[in-house]
N, C-alpha and C positions, 0 to 999 in steps of 0.2 A: 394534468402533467404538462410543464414545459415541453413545448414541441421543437425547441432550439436542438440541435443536431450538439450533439457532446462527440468529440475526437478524441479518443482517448493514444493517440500519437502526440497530442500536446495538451496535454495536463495542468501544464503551470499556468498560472495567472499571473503570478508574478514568483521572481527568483532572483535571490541575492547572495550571492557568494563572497565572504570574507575576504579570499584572497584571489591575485589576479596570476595565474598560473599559463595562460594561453601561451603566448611566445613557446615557453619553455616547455610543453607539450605538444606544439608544433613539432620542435624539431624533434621531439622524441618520438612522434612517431614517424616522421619521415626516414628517421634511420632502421626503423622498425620495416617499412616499405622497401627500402632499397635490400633490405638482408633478406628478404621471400620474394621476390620478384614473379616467380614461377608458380606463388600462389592467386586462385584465380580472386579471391575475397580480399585478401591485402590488398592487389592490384585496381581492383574495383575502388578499393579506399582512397589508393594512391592519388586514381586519376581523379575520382568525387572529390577532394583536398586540395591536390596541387596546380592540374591542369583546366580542368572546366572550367568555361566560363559561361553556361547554361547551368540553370535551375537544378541545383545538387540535391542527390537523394540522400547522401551521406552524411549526416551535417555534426558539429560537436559544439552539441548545448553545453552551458557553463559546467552543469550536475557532474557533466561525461568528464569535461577536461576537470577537475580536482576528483572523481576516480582514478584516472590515466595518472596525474601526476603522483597518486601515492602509491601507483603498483609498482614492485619490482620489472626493471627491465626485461629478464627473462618471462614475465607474465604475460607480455603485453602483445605478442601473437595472440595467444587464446584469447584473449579478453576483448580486442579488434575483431575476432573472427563471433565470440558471441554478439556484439553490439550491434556489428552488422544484419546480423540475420534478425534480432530487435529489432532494428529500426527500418532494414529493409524487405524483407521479406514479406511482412503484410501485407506492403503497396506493391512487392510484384508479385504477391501472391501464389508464392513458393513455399513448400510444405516439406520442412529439415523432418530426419527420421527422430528429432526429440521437440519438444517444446523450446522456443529458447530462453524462455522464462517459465518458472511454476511457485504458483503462489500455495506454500503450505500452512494450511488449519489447524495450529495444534490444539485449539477448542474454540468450538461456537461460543462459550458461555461470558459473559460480558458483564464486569460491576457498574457501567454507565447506562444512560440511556439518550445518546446525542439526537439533537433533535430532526436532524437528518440521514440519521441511522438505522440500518434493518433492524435493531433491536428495539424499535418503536413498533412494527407490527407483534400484536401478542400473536398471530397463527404462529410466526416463526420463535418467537421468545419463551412462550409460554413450554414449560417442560411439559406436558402431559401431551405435547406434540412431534417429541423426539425427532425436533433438531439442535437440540442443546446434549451436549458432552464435549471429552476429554479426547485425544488420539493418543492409543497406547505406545507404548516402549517401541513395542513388537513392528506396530503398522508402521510407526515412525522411522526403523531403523530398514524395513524391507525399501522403503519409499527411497531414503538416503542411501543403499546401496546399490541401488538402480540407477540413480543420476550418478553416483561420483563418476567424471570421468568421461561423462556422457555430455552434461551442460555446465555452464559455469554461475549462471543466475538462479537465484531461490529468495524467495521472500517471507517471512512469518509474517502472517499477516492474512486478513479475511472478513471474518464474520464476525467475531470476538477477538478477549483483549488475550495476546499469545502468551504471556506473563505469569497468565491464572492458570496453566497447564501444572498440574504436579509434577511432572519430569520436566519441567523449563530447562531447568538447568544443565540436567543428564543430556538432555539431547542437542543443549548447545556444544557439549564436548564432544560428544558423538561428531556434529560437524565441521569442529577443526581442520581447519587449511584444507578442508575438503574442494570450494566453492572460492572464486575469486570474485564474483559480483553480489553476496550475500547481504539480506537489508532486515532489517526487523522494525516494523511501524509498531510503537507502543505506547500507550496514553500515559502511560509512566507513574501511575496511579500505585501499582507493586511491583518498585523497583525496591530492591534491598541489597546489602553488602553481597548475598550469596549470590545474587542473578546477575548481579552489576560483572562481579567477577568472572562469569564465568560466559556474559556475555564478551567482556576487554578479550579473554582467554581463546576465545573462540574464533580471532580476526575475524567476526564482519565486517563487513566496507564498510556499513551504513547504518547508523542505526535513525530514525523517522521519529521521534516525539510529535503525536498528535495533539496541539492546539491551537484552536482557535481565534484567540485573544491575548490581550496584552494587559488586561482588568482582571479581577475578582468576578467583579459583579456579572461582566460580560464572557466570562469563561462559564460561570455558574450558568448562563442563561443558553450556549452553546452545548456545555457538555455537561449533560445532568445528571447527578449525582457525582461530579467530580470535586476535587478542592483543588483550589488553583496554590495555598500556598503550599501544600503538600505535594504535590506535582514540582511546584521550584524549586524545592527541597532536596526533591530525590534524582532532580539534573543537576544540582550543584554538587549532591552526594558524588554522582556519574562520573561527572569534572575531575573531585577530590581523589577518588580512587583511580582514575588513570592515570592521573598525574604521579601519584605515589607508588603505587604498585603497578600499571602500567606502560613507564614514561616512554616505551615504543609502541606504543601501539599508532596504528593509520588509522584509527577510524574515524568516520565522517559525522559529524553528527550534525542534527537538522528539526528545527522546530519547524512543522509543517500544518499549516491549517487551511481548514475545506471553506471555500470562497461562496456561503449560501447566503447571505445579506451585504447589500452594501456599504450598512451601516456599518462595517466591517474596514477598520484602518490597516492599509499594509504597511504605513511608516509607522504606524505604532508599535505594531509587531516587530518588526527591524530593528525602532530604538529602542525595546526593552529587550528583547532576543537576542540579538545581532552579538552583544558583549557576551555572552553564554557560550552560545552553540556557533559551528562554522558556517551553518546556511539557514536561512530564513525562506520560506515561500506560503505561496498559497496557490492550490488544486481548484481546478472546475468542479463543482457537484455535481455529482452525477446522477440523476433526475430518473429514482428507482420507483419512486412510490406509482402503486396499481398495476405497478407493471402488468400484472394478472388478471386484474378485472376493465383496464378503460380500451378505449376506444381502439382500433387500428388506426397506426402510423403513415401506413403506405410510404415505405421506408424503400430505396432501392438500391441501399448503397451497403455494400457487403462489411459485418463487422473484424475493423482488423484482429481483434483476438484471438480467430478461430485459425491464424497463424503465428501468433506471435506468443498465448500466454495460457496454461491451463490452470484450472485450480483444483485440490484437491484438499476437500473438507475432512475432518475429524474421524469421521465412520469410514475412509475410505470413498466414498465419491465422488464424483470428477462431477466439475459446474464447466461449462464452457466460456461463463461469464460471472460476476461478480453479480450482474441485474437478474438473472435467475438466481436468486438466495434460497430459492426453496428445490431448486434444482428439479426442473419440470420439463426441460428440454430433451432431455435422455437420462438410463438408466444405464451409468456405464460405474464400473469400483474397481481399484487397485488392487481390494484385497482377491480379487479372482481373476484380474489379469495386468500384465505388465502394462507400465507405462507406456510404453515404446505403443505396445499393438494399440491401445487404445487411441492414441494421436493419431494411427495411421489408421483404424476402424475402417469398416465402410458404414457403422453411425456417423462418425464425425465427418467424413470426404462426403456423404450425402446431405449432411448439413452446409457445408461447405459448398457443397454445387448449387443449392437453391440457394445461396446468399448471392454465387456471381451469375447465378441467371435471374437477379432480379427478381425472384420470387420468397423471401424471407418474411410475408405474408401470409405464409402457409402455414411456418414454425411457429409454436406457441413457446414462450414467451415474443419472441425476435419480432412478432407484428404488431406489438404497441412498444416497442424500445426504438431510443431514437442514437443509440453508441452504436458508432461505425470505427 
């Protein structure tokens, strides 16, 4: 296993966004700043933005400013006050009574098999070791009526491709204008008239096409079992129907692929991408494989996620990280207790304590993982 230290507070490798929106989200939020004065989070923005001129903990990646500029004004309180505790909160390592992000599973089960992906180990792939299914109606709708209201970030997205869930679609309407930072990563492999719709229907901010390349040949060799022209098929389809039956919608869309060779062109991807989708990038891999069987890390640096991001897989499960895919670190589920108690557990704050006392060598998986 790579012993390079992955940060997953900076993600991209590289990022390019179509339009140049900065200025014109500057002063959107500064008027956002000067109408809450009295709040202590804006204010913290305020000064991380306007006045410092020391090393800002607040910063607005390109991602952030073409979110910011397509929310409505009145949004844009809440939406400042989730971002902050994203971005800040890890590093001072403050513990908000919710998540301020959660990534939901709507199934493990995956028609690829990337070659960097947990669906390459069979322990975890193989059905007759039940972590492969679907997340019901039921679990789905208990989960989303707990956050609305509560956080404004949610992401589909996980272990498998979110697509392939039978109720895709039911539970995209379910989350209508619930959620003002919602993101859906999908290989885009079953996208159709019915999901496409009802994804447009659902304002998410964001929706993530996973790929890798800008080839045939080198998509096929990335994402296996994929077809690359049927994948560009069903984003032009995407395109066609928001244009027509959409023509307001904000959503963001973003061809995004995972940066695991370097034979890997990011201006290729740009100039075949770039004219489709609004952003182009490419992600750090994240350097999972063994996690369970190799060597100790002797890691002593606390992982941000155990403030910033939960997950919560198909059966109800809570992972604390995405590198626990078999979910080995605790035995914590939704379906017998709220989200809320579980973030604040004394499982998770004792996980939590041995990560900032430098002892995260104790935890298993956390003492051969190298994401801080």
């Amino acid at each position: 296993m790579d012993t390079t230290i992955y940060k997953k507070a900076n993600s991209f490798n590289n990022f390019v966004n179509k339009f140049d929106r900065k200025d014109f989200v500057i002063k959107k939020i500064k008027k956002c700043c000067d109408q809450f004065t009295n709040d202590k989070i804006i204010n913290a923005i305020n000064i991380d933005l306007f006045f410092s001129e020391d090393k800002k903990i607040f910063t607005l990646d390109d991602n952030i400013i073409e979110e910011i500029y397509r929310l409505d004004d009145k949004d844009l309180y809440d939406y400042l006050k989730y971002r902050y505790s994203y971005q800040v909160f890890p590093k001072k390592k403050i513990l908000s009574q919710y998540p301020p992000t959660i990534q939901i599973e709507t199934t493990s089960i995956c028609n690829y098999r990337c070659i960097f992906c947990y669906q390459t180990d069979l322990k975890f792939s193989n059905k007759k070791n039940g972590y492969m299914g679907q997340m019901s109606m039921e679990l789905f709708k208990k989960i989303i009526d707990e956050l609305y209201g509560k956080i404004q970030s949610i992401t589909f997205a996980s272990r498998g491709e979110p697509t392939l869930n039978k109720n895709f679609s039911a539970m995209m309407e379910y989350t209508k204008n619930k959620f003002l930072a919602s993101k859906l990563n999908t290989n885009g492999s079953s996208l159709n008239k019915k999901n496409i719709a009802s994804i447009l229907d659902s304002n998410i901010q964001t929706i993530v096409f996973s790929i890798d390349a800008a080839s045939e040949d080198d998509y096929s060799f990335y994402r296996v079992n994929g077809n690359f022209k049927k994948v560009l098929n069903n984003i032009k389809l995407f395109n066609e129907i928001k244009k027509t039956d959409f023509p307001n919608s904000k959503i963001i869309t973003r061809v995004s692929g995972v940066q695991y060779s370097n034979k890997q062109d990011f201006n290729e991807m740009e100039k075949f991408w770039g004219n489709i989708v609004d952003q182009v990038s490419f992600v750090k891999y994240v350097p999972w494989e063994n996690v369970y069987t190799s060597t100790k890390k002797n890691m002593s640096e606390s992982c941000s996620d155990l403030w910033r991001r939960m997950f919560i897989w198909w059966d109800g499960k809570v992972g604390a990280c995405d590198v626990d895919y078999m979910t080995k670190l605790f035995d914590l589920n939704v379906n017998y207790q709220s989200i809320k108690s579980i973030w604040n557990s004394p499982t998770y704050n004792t996980i939590r304590h041995k990560h900032l006392s430098k002892k995260r060598n104790c935890l298993e998986p956390c003492s051969k993982c190298v994401v801080i």
